[in-house]
Biotite code that builds the C-alpha atoms (Angstrom):
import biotite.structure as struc

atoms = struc.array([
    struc.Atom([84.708, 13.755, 25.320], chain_id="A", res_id=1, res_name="UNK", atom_name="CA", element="C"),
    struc.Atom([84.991, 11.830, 22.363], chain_id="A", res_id=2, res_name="UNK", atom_name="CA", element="C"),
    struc.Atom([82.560, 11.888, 19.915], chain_id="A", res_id=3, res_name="UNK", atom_name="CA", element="C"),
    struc.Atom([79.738, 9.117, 19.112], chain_id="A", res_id=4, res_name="UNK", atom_name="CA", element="C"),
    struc.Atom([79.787, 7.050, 15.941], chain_id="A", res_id=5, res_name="UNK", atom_name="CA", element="C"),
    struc.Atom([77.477, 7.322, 13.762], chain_id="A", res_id=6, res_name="UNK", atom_name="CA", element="C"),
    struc.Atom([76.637, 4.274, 11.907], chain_id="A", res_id=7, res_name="UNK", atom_name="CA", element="C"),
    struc.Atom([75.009, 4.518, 8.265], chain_id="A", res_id=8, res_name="UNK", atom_name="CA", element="C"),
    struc.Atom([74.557, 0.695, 7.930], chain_id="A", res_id=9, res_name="UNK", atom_name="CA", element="C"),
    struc.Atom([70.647, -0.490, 9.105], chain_id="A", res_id=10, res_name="UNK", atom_name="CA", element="C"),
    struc.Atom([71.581, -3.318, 12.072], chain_id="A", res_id=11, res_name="UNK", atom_name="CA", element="C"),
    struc.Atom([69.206, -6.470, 12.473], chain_id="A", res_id=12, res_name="UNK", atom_name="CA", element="C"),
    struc.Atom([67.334, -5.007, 15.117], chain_id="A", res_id=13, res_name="UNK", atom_name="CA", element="C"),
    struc.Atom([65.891, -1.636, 12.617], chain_id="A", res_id=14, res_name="UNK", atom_name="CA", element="C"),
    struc.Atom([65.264, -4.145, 9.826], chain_id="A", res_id=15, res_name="UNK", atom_name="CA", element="C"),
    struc.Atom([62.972, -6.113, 12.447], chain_id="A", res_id=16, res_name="UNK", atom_name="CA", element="C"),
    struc.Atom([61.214, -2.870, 14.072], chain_id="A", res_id=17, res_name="UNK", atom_name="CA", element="C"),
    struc.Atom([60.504, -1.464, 9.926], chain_id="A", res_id=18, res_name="UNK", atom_name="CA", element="C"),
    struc.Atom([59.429, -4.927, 8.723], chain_id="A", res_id=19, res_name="UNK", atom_name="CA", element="C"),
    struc.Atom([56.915, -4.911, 12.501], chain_id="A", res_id=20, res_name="UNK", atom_name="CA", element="C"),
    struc.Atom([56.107, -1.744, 10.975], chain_id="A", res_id=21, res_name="UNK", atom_name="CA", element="C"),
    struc.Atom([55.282, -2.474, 8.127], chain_id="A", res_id=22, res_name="UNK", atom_name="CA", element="C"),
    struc.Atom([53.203, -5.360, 8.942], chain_id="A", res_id=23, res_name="UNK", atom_name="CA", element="C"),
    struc.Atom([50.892, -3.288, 11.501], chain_id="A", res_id=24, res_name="UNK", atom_name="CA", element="C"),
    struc.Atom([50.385, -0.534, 8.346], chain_id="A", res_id=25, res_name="UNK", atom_name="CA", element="C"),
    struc.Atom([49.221, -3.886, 6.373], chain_id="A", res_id=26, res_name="UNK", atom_name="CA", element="C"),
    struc.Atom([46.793, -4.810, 9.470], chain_id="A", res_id=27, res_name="UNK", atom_name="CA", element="C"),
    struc.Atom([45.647, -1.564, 10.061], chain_id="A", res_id=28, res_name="UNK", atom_name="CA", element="C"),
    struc.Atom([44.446, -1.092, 6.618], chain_id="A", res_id=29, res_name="UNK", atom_name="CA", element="C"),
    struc.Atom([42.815, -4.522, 6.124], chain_id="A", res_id=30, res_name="UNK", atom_name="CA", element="C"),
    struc.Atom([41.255, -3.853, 9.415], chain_id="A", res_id=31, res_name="UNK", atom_name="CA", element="C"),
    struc.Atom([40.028, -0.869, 8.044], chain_id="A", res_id=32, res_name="UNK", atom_name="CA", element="C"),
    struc.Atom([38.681, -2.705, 5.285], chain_id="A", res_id=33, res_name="UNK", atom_name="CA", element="C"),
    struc.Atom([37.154, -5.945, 7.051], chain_id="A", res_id=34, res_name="UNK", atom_name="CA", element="C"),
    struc.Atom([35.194, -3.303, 9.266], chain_id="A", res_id=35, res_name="UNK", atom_name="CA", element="C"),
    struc.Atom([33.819, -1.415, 6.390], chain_id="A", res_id=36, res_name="UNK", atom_name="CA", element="C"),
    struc.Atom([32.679, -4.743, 4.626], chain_id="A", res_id=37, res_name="UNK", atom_name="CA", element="C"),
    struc.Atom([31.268, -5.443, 7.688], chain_id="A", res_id=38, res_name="UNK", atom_name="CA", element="C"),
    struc.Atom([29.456, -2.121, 8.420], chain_id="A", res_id=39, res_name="UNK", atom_name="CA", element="C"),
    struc.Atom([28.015, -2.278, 4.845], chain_id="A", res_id=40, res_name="UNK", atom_name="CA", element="C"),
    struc.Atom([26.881, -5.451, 5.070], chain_id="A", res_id=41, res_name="UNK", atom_name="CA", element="C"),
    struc.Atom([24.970, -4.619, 8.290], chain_id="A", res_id=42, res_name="UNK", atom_name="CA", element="C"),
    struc.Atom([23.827, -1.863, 7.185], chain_id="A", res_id=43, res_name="UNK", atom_name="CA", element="C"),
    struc.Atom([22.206, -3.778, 4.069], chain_id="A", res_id=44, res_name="UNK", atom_name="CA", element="C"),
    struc.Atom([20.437, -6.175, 6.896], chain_id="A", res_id=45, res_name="UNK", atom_name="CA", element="C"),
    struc.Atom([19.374, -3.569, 8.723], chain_id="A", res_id=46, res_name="UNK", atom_name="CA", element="C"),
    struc.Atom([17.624, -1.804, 5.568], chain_id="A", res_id=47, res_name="UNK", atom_name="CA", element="C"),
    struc.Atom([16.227, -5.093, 4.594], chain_id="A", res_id=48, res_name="UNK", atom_name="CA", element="C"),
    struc.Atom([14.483, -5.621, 7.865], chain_id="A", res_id=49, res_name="UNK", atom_name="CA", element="C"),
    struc.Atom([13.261, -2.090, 7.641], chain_id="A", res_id=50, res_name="UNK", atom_name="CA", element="C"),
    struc.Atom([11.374, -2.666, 4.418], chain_id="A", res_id=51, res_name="UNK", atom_name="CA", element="C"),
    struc.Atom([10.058, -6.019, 5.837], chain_id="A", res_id=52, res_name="UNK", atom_name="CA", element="C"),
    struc.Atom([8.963, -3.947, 8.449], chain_id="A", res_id=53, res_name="UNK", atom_name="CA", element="C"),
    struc.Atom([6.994, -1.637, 6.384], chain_id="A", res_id=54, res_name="UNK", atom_name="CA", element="C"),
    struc.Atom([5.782, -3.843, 3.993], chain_id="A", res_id=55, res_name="UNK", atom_name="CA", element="C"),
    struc.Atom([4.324, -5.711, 7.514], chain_id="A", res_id=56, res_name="UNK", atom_name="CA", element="C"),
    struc.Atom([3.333, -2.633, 8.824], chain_id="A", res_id=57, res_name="UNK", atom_name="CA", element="C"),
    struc.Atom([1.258, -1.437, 5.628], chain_id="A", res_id=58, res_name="UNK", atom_name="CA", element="C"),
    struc.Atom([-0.468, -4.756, 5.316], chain_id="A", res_id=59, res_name="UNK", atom_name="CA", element="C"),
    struc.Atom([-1.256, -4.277, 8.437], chain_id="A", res_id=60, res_name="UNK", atom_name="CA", element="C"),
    struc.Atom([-2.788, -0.983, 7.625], chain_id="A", res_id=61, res_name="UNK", atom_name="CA", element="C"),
    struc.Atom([-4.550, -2.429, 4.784], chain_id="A", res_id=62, res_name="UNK", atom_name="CA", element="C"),
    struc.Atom([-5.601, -5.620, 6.252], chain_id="A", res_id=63, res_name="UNK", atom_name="CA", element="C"),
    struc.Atom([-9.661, -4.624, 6.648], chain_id="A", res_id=64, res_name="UNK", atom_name="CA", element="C"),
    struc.Atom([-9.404, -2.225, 3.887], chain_id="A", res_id=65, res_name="UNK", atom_name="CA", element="C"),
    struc.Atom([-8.769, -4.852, 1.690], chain_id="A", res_id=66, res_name="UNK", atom_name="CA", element="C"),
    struc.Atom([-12.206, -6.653, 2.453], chain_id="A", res_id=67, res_name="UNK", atom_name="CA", element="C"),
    struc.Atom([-14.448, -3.382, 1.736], chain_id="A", res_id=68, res_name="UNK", atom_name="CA", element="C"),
    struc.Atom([-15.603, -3.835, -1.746], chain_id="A", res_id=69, res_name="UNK", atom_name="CA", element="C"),
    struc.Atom([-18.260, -1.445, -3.478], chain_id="A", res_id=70, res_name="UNK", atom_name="CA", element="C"),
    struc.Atom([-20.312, -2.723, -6.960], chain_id="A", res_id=71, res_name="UNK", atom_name="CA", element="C"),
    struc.Atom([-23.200, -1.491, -8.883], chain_id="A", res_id=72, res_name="UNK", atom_name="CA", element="C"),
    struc.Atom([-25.420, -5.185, -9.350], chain_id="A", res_id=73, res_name="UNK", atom_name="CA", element="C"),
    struc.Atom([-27.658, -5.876, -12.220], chain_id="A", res_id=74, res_name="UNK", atom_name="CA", element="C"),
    struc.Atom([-29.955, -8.479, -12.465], chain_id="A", res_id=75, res_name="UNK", atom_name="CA", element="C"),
    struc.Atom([-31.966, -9.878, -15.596], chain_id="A", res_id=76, res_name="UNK", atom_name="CA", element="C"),
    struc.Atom([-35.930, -10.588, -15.205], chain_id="A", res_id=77, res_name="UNK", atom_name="CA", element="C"),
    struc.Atom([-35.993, -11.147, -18.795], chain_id="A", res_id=78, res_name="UNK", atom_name="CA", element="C"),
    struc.Atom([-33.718, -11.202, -21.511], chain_id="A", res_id=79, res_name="UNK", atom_name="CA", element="C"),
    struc.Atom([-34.971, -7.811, -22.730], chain_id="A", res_id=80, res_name="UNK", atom_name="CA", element="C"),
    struc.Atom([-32.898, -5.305, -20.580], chain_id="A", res_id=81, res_name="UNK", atom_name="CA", element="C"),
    struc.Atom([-31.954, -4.842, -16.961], chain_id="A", res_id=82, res_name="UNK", atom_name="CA", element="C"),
    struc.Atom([-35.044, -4.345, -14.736], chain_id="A", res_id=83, res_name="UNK", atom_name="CA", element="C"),
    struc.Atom([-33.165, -4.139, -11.188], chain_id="A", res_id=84, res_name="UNK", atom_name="CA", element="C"),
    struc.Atom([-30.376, -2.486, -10.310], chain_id="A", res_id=85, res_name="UNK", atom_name="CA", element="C"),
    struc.Atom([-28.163, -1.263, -6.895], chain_id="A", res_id=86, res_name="UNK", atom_name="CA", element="C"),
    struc.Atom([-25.536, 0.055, -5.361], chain_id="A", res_id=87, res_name="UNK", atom_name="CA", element="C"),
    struc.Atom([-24.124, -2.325, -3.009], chain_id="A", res_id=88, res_name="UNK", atom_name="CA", element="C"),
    struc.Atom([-21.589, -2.039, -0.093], chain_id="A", res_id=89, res_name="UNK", atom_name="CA", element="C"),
    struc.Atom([-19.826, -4.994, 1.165], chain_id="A", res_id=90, res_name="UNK", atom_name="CA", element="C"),
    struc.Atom([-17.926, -5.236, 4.477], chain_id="A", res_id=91, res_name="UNK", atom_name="CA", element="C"),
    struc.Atom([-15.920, -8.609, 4.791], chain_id="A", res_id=92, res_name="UNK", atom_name="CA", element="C"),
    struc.Atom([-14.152, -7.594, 7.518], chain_id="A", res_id=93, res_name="UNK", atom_name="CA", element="C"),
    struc.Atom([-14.278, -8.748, 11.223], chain_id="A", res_id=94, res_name="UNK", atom_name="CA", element="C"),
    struc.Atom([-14.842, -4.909, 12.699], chain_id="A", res_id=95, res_name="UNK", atom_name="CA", element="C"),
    struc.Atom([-17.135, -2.490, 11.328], chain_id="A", res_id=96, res_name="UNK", atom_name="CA", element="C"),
    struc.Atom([-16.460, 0.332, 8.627], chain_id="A", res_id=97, res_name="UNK", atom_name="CA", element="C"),
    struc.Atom([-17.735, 3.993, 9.266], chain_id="A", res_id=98, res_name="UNK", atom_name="CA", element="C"),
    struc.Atom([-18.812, 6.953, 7.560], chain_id="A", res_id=99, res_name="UNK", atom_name="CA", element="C"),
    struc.Atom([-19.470, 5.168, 3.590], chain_id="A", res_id=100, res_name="UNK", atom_name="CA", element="C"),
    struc.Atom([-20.045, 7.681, 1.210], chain_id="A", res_id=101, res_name="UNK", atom_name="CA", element="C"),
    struc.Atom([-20.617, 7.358, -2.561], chain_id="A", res_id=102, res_name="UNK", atom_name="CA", element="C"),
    struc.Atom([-20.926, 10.405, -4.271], chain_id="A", res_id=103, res_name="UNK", atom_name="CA", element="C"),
    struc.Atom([-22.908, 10.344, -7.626], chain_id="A", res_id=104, res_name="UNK", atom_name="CA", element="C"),
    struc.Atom([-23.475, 12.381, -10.665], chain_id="A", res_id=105, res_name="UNK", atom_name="CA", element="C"),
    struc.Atom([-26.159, 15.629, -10.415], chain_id="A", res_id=106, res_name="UNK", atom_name="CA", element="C"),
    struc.Atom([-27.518, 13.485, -6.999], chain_id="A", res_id=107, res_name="UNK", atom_name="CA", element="C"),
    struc.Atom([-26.823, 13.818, -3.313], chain_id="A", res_id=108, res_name="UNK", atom_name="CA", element="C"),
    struc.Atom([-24.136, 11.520, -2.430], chain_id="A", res_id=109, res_name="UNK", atom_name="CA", element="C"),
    struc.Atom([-25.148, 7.863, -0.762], chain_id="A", res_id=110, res_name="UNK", atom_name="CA", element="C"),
    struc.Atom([-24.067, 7.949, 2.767], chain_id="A", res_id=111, res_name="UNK", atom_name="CA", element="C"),
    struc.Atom([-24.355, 5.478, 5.539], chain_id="A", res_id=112, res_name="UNK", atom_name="CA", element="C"),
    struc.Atom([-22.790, 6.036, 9.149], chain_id="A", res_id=113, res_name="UNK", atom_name="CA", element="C"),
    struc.Atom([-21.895, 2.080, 9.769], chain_id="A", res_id=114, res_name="UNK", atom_name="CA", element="C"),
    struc.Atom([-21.257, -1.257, 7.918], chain_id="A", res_id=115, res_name="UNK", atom_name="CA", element="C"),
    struc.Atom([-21.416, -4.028, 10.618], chain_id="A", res_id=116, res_name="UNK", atom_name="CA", element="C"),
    struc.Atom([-18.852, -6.489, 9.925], chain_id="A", res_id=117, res_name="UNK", atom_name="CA", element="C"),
    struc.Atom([-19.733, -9.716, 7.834], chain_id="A", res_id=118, res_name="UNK", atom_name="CA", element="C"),
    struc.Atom([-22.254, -7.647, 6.052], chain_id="A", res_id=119, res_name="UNK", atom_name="CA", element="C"),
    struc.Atom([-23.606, -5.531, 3.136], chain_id="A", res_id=120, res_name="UNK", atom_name="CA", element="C"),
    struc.Atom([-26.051, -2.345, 2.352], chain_id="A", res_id=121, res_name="UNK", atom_name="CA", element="C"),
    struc.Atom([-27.070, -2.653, -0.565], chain_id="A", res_id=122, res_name="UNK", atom_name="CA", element="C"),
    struc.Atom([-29.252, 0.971, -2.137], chain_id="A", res_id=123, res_name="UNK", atom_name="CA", element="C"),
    struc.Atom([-31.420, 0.351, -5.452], chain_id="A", res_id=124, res_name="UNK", atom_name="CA", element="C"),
    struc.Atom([-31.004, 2.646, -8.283], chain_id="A", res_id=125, res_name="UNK", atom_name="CA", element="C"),
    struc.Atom([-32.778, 5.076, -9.768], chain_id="A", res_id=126, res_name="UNK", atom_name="CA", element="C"),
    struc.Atom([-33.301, 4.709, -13.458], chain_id="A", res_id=127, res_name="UNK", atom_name="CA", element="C"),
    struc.Atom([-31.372, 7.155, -14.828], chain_id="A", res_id=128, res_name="UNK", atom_name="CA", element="C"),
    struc.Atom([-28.291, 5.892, -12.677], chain_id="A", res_id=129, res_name="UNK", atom_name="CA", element="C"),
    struc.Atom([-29.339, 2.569, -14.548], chain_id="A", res_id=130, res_name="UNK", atom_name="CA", element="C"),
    struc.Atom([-28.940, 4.009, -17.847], chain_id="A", res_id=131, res_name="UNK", atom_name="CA", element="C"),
    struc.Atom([-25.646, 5.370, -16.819], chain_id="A", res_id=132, res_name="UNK", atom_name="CA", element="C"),
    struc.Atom([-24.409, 1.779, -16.316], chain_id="A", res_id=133, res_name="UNK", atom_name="CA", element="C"),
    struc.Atom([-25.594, 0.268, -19.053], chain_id="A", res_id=134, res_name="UNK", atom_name="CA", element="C"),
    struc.Atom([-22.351, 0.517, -21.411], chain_id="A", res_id=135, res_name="UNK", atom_name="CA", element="C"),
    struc.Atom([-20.703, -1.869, -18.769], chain_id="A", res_id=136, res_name="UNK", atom_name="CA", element="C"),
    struc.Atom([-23.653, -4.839, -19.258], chain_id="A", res_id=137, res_name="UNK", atom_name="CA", element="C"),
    struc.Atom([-23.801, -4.204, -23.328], chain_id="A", res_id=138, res_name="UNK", atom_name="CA", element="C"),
    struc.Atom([-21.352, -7.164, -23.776], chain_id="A", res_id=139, res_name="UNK", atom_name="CA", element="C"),
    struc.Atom([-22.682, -9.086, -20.948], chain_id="A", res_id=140, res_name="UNK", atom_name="CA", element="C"),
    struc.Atom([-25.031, -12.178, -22.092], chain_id="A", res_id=141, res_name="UNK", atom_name="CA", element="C"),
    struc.Atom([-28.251, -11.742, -19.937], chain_id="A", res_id=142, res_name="UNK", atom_name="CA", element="C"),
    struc.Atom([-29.050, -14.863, -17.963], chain_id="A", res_id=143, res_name="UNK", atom_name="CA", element="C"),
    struc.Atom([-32.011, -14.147, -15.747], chain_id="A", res_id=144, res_name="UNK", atom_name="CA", element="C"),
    struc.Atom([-31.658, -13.834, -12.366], chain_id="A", res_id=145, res_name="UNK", atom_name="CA", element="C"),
    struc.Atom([-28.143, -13.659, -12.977], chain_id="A", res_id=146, res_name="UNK", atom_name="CA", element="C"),
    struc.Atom([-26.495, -10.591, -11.799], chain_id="A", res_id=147, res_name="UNK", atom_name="CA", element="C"),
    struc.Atom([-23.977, -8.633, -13.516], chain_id="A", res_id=148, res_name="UNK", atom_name="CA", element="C"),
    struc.Atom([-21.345, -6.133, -11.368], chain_id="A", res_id=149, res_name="UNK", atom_name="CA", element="C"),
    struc.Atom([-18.775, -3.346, -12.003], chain_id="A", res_id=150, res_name="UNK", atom_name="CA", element="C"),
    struc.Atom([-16.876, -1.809, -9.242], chain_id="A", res_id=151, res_name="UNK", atom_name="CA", element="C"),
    struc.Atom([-17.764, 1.625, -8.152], chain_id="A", res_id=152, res_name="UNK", atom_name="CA", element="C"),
    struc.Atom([-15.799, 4.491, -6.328], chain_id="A", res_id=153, res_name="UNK", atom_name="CA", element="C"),
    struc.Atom([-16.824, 5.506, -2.560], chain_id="A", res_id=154, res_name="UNK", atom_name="CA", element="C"),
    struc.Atom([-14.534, 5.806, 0.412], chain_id="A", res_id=155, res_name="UNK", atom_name="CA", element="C"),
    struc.Atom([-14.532, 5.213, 4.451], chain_id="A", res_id=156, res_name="UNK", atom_name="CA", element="C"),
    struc.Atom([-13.368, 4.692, 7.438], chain_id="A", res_id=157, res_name="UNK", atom_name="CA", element="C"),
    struc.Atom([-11.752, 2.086, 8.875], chain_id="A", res_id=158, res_name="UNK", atom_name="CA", element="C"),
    struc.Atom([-11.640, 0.799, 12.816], chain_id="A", res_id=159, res_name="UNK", atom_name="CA", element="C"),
    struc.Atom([-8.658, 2.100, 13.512], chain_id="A", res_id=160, res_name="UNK", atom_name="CA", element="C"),
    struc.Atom([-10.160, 5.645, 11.828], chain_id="A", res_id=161, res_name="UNK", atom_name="CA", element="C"),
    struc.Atom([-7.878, 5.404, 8.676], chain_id="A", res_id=162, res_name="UNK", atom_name="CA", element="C"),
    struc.Atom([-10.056, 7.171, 5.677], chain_id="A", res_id=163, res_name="UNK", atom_name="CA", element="C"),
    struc.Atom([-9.471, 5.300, 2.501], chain_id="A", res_id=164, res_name="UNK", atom_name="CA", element="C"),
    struc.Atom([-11.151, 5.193, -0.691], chain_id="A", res_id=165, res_name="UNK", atom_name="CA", element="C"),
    struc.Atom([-11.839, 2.557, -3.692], chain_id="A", res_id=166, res_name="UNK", atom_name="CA", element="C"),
    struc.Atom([-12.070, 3.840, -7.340], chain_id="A", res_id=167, res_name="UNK", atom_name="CA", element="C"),
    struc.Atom([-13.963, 2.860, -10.050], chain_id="A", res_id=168, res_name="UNK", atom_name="CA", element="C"),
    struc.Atom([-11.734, 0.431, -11.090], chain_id="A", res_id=169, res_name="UNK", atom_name="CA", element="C"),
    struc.Atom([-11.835, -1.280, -7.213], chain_id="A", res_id=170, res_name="UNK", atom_name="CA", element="C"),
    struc.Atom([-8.170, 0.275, -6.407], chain_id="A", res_id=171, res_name="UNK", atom_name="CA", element="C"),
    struc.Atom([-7.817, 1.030, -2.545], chain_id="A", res_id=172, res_name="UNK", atom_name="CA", element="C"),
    struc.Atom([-5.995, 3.924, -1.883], chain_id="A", res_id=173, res_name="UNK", atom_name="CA", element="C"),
    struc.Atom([-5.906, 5.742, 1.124], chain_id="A", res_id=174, res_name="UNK", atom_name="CA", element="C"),
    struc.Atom([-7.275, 9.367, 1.891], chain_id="A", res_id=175, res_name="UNK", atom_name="CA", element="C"),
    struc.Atom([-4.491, 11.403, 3.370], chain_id="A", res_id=176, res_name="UNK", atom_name="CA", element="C"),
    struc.Atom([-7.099, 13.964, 5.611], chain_id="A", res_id=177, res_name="UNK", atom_name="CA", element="C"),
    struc.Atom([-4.333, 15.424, 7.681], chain_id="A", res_id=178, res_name="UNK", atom_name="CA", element="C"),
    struc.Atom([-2.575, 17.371, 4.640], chain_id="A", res_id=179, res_name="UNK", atom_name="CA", element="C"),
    struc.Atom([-5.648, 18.573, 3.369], chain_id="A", res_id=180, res_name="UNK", atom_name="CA", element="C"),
    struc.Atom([-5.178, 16.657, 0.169], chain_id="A", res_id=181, res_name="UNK", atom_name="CA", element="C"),
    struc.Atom([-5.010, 13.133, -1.781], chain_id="A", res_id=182, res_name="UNK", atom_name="CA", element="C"),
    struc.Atom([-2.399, 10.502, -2.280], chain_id="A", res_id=183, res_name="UNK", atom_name="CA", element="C"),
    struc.Atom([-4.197, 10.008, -5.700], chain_id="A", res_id=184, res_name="UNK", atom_name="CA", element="C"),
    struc.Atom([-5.732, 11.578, -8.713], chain_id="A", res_id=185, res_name="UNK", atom_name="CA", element="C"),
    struc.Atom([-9.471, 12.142, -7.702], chain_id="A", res_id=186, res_name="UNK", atom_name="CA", element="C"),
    struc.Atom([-11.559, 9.528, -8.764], chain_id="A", res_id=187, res_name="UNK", atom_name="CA", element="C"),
    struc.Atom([-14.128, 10.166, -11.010], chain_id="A", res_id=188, res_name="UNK", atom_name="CA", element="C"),
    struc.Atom([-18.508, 10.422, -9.681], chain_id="A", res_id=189, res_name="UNK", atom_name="CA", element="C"),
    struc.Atom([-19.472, 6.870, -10.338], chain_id="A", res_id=190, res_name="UNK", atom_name="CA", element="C"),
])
């Protein structure tokens, strides 16, 4: 048997099947490439419609919240000193809020089971809660009958029996119940 030639010399046909080669290692890797560009750039719209999401969701959430205010009102008689005085709760909201409670200094805390929407309670002070307000009207020129308000820290419940809380500077926060304690520092007795 004679023996088989071995040829050192590449022929046309191994140049063709290493330059196909090489041109499929090129595509594989840009291929590679084009579908991690892609999968990032998916993955940025998907995060972005996420927070959308959230940010819908939590307005949401907030959306009756956000039209329970709480203010101690003075009123002027004279221009002498503040004769009248309350706590007042104000529900702008088109459902009810429940359980209001405003807890005050060395006194039992104001409570009231039910706001109906589209209105207020409004609870007239005593005078030495009066007294404690007055730093807030010093400044304030007395016009009277015209009254003067600072916000005032008291929480409740919402319809959809979400606890949340406004403090004294009228910040909404919400009262995490479930853990056993607040999102927030504790806002101070009004």
């Amino acid at each position: 048997m004679p023996p088989i030639p071995v040829i050192f010399s590449p022929l046309v046909t191994d140049w063709i099947i290493a330059w196909a080669t090489l041109g499929g290692a090129i595509g594989t890797v840009g291929a590679f490439f084009t579908a991690l560009a892609l999968w990032r750039r998916e993955a940025q719209r998907d995060s972005a419609r996420r927070e959308r999401e959230r940010v819908r969701w939590e307005d949401e959430r907030r959306r009756q919240a956000r039209l329970v205010h709480g203010f101690a009102e003075f009123s002027w008689i004279s221009e002498d000193a503040p004769s009248l005085g309350a706590f007042v709760i104000v529900n702008d909201s088109n459902e009810p809020v429940y359980q209001v409670v405003m807890r005050r200094r060395e006194r039992p805390p104001l409570s009231k089971s039910m706001v109906p929407a589209r209105e207020s309670i409004r609870v007239p002070m005593e005078s030495d809660e009066r007294n404690q307000f007055a730093p807030y009207f010093l400044d304030a020129s007395p016009e009277p009958h015209s009254p003067i308000v600072t916000p005032v820290s008291f929480e409740f419940g919402d319809a959809n029996t979400v606890r949340w809380s406004r403090d004294g500077r009228g910040q909404l926060f919400e009262v995490m119940t479930e853990q056993g304690w607040l999102a927030r520092r504790r806002a101070p007795f009004i």
